[in-house]
N, C-alpha and C positions, 0 to 999 in steps of 0.2 A: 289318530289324534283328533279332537275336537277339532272346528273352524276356527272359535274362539283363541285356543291358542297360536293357533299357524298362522296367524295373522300378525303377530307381534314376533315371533318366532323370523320370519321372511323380513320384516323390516330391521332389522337386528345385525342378523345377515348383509343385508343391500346397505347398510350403514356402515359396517364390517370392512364390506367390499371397496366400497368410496372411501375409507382410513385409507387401505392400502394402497390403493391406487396415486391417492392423493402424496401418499408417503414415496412411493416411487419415482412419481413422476417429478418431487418438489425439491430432490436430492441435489446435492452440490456435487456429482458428478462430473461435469465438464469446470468447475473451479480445481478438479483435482490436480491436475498438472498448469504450475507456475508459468503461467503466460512472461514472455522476456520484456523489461525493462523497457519502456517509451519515455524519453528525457523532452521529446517535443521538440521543443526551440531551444530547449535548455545545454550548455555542455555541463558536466563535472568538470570540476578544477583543484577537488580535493577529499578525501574520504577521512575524517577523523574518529575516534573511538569515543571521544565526548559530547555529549549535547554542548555543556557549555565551554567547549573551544571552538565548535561548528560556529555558534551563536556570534562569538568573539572574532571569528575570520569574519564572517557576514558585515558584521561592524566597521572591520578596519576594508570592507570593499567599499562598505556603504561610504565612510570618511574619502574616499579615493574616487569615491564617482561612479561605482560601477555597481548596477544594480543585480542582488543576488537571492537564492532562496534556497533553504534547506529540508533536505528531503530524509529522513529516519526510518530508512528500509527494515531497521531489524533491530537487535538490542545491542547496544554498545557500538552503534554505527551512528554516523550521521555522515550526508554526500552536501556538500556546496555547489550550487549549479550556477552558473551566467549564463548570458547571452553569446553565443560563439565570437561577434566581433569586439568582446572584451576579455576572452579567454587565455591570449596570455599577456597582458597587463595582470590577470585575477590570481594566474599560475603564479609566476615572479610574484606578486604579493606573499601567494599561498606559501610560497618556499621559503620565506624570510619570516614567515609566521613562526613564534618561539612555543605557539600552544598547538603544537601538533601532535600531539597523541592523546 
């Protein structure tokens, strides 16, 4: 082969090489297995199937004094989280809540 070609031939190549590498090494591999749920500081108080019944408990905590947030792990879920030292004042709410499903 000519120099002229092997020159662009090799860089092609070593470019080639670096995709791969890059492609390897950049994979969501260690994403593959679902790390377990961290609430924090938070408890659950309540898991409903609607966004807007989550939204609507959140409301009747927020009316009641107890500060809360909603967390939408997956489709047709939503979790209500508190603060543990208003967890069951937020429970008792949650169980008299009429939009629970």
């Amino acid at each position: 082969m000519p120099y002229d070609v092997m020159g662009p031939l090799v860089v092609v190549a070593v470019l080639g090489l670096l995709l791969l590498f890059t492609r390897w090494a950049f994979t969501g591999r260690a994403s593959a297995a679902p790390s377990p749920v961290d609430d924090g500081l938070l408890t659950r108080v309540a898991t409903l199937s609607r966004r807007e019944s989550a939204l609507q408990l959140r409301a009747l905590l927020s009316d009641a004094g107890i500060r809360s947030t909603v967390r939408f792990p997956g489709a047709h879920r939503a979790e209500v989280l508190v603060f543990p030292e208003d967890a069951d004042r937020a429970r008792a709410l949650a169980a008299a809540f009429p939009g629970g499903g």
